[in-house]
C-alpha positions as CSV (number, residue, x, y, z in Angstrom):
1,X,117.3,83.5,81.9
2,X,115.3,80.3,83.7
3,X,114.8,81.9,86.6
4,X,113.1,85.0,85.0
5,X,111.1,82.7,82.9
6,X,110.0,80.8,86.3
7,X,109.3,84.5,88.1
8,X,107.1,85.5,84.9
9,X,104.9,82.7,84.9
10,X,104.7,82.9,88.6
11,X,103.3,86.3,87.9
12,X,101.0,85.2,85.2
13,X,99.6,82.8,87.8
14,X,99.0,85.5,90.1
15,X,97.7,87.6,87.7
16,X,95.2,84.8,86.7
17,X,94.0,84.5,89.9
18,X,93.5,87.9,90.4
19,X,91.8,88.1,87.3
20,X,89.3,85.4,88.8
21,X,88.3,87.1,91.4
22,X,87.4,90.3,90.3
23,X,85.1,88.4,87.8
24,X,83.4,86.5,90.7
25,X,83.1,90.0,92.8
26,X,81.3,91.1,89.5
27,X,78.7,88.8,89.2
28,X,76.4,87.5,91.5
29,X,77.3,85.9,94.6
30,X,78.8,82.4,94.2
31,X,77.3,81.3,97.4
32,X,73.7,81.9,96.5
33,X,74.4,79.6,92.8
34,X,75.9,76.9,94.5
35,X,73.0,77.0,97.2
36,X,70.3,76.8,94.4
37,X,72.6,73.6,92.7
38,X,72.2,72.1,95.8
39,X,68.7,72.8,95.9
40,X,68.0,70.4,92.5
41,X,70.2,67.7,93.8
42,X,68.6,67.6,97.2
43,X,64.9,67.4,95.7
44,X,66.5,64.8,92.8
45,X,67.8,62.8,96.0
46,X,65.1,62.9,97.9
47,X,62.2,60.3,96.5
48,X,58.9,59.6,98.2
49,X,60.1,56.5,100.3
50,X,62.0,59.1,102.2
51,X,60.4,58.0,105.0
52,X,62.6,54.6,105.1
53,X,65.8,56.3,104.9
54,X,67.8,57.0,108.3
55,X,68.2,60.5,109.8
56,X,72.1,60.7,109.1
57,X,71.4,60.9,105.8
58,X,68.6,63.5,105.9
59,X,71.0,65.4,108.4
60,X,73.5,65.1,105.9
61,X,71.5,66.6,102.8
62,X,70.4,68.9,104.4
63,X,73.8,70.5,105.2
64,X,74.3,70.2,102.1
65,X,70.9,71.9,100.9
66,X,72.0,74.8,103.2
67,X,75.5,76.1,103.1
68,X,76.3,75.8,99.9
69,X,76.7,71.9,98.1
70,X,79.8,70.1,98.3
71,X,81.8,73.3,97.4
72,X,81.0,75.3,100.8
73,X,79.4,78.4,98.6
74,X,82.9,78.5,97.2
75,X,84.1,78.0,93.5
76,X,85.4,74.5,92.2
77,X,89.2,76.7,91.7
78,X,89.5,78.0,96.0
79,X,87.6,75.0,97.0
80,X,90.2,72.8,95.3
81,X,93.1,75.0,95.9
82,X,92.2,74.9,100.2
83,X,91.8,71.3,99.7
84,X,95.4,71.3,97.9
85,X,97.3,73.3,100.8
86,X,95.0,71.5,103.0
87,X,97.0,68.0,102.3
88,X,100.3,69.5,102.6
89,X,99.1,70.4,106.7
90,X,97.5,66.8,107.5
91,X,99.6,63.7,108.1
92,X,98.5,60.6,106.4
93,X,97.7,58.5,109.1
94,X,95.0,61.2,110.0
95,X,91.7,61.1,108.9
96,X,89.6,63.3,106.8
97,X,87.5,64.4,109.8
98,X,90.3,65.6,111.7
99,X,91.1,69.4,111.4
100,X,94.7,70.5,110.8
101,X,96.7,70.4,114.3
102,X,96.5,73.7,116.7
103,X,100.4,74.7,116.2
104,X,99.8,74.6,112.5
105,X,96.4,76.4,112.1
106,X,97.6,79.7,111.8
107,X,100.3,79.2,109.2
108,X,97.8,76.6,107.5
109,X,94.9,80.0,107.5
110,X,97.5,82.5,106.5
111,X,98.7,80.6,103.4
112,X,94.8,80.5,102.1
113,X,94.4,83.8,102.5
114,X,97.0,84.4,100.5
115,X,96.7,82.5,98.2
116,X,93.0,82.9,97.6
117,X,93.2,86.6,98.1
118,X,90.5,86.5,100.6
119,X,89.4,89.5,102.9
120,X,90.6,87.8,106.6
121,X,91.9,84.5,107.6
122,X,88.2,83.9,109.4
123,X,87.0,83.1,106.0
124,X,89.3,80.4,105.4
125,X,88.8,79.0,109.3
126,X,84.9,78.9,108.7
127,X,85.8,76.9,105.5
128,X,87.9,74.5,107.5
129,X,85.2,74.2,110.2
130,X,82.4,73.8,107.1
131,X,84.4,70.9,105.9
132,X,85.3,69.1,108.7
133,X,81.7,68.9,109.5
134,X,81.1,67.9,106.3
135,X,83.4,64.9,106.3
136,X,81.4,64.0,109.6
137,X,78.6,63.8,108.9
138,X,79.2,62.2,105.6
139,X,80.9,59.4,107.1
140,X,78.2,59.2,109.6
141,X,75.9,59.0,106.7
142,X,77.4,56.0,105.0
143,X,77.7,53.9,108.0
144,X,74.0,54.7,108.5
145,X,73.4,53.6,105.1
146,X,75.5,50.6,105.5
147,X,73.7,49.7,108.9
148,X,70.5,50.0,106.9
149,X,71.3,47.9,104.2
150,X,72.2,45.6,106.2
151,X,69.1,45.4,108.4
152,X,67.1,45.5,105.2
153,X,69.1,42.3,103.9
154,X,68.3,40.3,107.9
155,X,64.7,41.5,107.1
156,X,64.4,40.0,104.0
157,X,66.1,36.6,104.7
158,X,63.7,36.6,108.1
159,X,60.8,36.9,105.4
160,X,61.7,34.8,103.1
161,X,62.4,31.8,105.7
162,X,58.8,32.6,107.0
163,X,57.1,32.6,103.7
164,X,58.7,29.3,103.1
165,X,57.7,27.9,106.3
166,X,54.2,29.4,106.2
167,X,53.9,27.3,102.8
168,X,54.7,24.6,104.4
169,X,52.2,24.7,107.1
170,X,49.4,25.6,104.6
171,X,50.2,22.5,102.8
172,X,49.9,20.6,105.5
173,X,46.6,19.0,107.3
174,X,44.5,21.4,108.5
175,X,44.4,19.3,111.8
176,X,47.4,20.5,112.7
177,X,47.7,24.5,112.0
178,X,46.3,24.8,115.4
179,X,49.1,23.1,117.0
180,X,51.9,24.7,115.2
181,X,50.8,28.4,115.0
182,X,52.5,28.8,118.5
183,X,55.8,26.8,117.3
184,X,55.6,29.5,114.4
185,X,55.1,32.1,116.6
186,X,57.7,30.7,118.5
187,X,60.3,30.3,116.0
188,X,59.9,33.9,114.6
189,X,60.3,35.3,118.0
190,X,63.8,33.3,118.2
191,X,64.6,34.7,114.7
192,X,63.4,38.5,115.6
193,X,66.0,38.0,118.7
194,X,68.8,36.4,117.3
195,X,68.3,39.2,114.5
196,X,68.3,41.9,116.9
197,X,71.2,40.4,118.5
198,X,73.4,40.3,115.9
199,X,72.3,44.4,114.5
200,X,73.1,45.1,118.4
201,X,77.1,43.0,118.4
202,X,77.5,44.8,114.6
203,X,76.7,48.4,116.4
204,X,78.7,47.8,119.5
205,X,81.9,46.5,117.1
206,X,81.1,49.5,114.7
207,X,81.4,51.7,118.1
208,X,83.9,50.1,119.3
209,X,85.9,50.4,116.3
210,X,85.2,54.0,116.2
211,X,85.9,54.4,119.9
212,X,89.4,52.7,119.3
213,X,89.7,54.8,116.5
214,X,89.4,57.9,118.5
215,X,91.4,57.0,121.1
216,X,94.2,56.6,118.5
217,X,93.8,59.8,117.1
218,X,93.6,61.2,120.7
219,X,96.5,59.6,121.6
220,X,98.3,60.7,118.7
221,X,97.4,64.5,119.1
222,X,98.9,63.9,123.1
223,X,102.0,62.7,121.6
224,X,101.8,65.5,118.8
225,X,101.4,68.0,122.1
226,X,104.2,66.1,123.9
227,X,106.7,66.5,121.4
228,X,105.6,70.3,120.7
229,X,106.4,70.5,124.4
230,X,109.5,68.9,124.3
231,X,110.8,71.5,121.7
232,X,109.4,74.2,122.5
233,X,111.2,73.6,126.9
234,X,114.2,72.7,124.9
235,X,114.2,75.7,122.7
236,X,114.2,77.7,125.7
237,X,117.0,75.9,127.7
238,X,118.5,76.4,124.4
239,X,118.0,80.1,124.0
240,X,118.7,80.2,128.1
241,X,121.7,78.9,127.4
242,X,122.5,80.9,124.5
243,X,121.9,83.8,126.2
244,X,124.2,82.8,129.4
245,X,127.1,81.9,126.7
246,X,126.5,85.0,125.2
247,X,126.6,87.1,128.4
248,X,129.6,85.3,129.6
249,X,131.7,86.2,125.7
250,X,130.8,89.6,126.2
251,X,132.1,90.0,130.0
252,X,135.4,88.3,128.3
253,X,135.1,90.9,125.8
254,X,134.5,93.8,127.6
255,X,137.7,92.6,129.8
256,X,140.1,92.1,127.6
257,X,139.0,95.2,125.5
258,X,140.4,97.1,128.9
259,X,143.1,94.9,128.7
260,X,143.7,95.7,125.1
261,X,143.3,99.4,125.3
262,X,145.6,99.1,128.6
263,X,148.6,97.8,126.2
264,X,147.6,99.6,122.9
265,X,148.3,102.7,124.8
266,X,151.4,102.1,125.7
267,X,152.2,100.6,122.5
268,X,151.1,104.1,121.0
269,X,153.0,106.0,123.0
270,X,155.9,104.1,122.6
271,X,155.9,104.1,118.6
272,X,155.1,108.3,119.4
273,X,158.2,108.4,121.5
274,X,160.2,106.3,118.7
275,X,159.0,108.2,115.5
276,X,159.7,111.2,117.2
277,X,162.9,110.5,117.6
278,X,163.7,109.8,114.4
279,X,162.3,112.8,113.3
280,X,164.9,114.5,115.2
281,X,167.9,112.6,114.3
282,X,166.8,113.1,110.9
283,X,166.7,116.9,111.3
284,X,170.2,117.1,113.0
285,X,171.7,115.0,110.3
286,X,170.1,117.1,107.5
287,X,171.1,120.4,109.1
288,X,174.8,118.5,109.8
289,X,175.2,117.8,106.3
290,X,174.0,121.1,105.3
291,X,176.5,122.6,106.8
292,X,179.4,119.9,105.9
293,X,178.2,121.1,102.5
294,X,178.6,125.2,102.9
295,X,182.2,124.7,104.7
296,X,183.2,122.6,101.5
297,X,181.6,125.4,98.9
298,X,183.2,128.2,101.3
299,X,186.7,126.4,101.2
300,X,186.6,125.8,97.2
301,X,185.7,129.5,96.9
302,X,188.6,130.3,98.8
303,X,191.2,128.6,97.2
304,X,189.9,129.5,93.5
305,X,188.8,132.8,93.9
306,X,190.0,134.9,90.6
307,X,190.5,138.6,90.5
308,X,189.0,139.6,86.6
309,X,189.7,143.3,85.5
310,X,187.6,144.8,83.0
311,X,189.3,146.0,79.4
312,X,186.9,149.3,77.9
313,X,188.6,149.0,74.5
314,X,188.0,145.0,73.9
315,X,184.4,146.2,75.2
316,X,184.2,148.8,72.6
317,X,186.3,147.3,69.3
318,X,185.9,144.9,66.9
319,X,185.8,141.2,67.6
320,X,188.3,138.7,65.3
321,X,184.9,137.6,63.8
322,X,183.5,141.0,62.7
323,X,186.6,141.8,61.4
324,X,186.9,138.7,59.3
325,X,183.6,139.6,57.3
326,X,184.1,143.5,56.9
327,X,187.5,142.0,55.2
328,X,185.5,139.3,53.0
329,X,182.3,142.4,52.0
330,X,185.2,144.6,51.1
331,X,186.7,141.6,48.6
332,X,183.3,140.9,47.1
333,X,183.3,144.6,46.0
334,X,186.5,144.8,44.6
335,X,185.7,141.7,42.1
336,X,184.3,142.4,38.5
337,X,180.9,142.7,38.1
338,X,179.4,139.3,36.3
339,X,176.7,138.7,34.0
340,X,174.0,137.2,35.6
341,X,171.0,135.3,34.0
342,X,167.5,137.2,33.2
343,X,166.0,135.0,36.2
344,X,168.7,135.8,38.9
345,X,168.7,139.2,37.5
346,X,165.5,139.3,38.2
347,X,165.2,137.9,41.8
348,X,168.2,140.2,42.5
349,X,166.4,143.5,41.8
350,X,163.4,142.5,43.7
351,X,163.5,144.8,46.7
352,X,164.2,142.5,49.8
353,X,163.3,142.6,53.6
354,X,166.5,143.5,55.3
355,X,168.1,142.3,58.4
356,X,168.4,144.5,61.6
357,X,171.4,145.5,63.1
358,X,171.3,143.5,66.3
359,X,169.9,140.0,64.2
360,X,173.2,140.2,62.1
361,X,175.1,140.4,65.2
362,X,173.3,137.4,66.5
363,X,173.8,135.3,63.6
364,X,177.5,135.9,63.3
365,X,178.0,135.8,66.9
């Protein structure tokens, strides 16, 4: 009973889905309402210091603007059902920019079809290429954004140090402004540079953290391929050696079989030869004792053989039986006649059925 309650609501699922997707084929294309979505949040985004922002970030809305918002073109349901069997394919220790490893791809595209219902598995790998671009360029978007904040903050603190200084000159005599505008001068070129520097050792760790980041995740897909190697040479020596074992059990087969049939003919024959004779011994004592039995019957005849003469007048008379009734009809009517009762009387004079000559003799026989 559980498990056809578990296989109906795996049907109504189905069914749901189904149901979905007819809908969406009926109205207007998802793709095209998503696109316009991301239309109104790219012109909400956009403000009119754009000019201040960094190009990741434009790069990034605008893949947005045109394939379809953070969704692909797809609804929230497939979008968030790929991500869901997308999870189960990735390890954790990879990153959201990585794509799902080569040996898995097709299973991984298959599975979405499926369960999406979609027309071909290209579908689904254009998705997967979509979003992996996606995460790209998002993540390149934030450590843009990050790098520009922090520039903006360096700016600011350079600006603030120099309005405080530049107060500090104007306070002072103006005797002396002409002897410290190059110190100023100096001292803001220092600060430009050691700014600079730092923005340039911040890029080169951020890069070098990326680049040793990438290596990892190069090193781990070598080791991924490595091991896929690894099974699949030792799947083969298996199977090679399989197949030898296998080739080697049916030789032993095939020669003991000719053994075997070697010995089970001669075992055949031999029963053959035994049963058949039994068969005969079986016959000669039956035919023996048949005629054990006839001498016996033909001896007891002899000996007991009686000689019977027929007698035409015991054939012909009365037998002591017959005689003993004609004696008792002939008493019955030499008694007197006695009164009997109106109902006897009755059942007397009633005219009766009466009984054949050869059924008498039977019943008094």
């Amino acid at each position: 009973m559980e498990n056809l309650i578990k296989l109906e609501s795996n049907l109504c699922e189905e069914l749901s889905i189904f149901r979905d997707k007819i809908d969406h084929w009926d109205k207007k294309s998802a793709y095209e309402a998503n696109k316009v979505s991301a239309q109104k949040l790219s012109n909400h985004i956009v403000s009119s210091n754009s000019d201040n922002i960094p190009p990741e970030v434009h790069e990034f809305q605008d893949f947005l603007l045109n394939n379809g918002g953070r969704t692909g073109g797809w609804t929230d349901f497939n979008h968030q059902t790929f991500l869901k069997i997308r999870r189960r394919y990735l390890s954790p220790n990879l990153k959201k920019i990585c794509s799902v490893p080569i040996y898995l791809r097709d299973q991984f595209l298959q599975e979405v079809t499926s369960a999406l219902c979609l027309n071909s598995s290209e579908e689904a790998l254009s998705h997967e290429e979509w979003l992996v671009k996606l995460n790209k360029l998002e993540e390149s978007s934030k450590n843009a954004i990050n790098e520009y904040k922090l520039y903006h903050k360096r700016v600011q603190s350079v600006e603030e140090a120099e309005a405080r200084v530049g107060s500090k000159v104007n306070s002072g005599k103006s005797s002396n402004r002409a002897h410290q505008r190059p110190q100023i001068i100096a001292w803001r070129e220092a600060k430009q540079r050691e700014l600079d520097q730092k923005l340039e050792e911040e890029r080169k760790k951020i890069e070098e953290q990326q680049r040793i980041e990438e290596l990892k995740r190069q090193e781990h897909i070598k080791e991924l391929k490595a091991r896929i190697e690894e099974y699949r040479s030792r799947k083969e020596t298996l199977s090679k050696v399989k197949d030898g074992a296998q080739k080697i059990h049916e030789r032993i087969v095939n020669s003991s079989k000719k053994t075997l049939t070697e010995l089970d003919r001669n075992r055949i024959s031999e029963r053959n030869n035994h049963l058949i004779q039994l068969q005969t011994k079986r016959k000669l004592a039956k035919y023996r004792e048949l005629e054990e039995r006839q001498e016996r019957i033909n001896r007891a005849n002899s000996k007991f053989r009686i000689q019977v003469k027929r007698d035409p007048d015991r054939a012909m008379g009365y037998t002591e039986l017959w005689k003993l009734r004609i004696q008792a009809q002939k008493e019955e009517k030499d008694k007197p006649p006695q009164i009997q009762p109106p109902t006897m009387r009755i059942l007397s004079d009633r005219p009766q059925k009466a009984v054949p000559e050869w059924r008498r003799r039977i019943s008094t026989s």
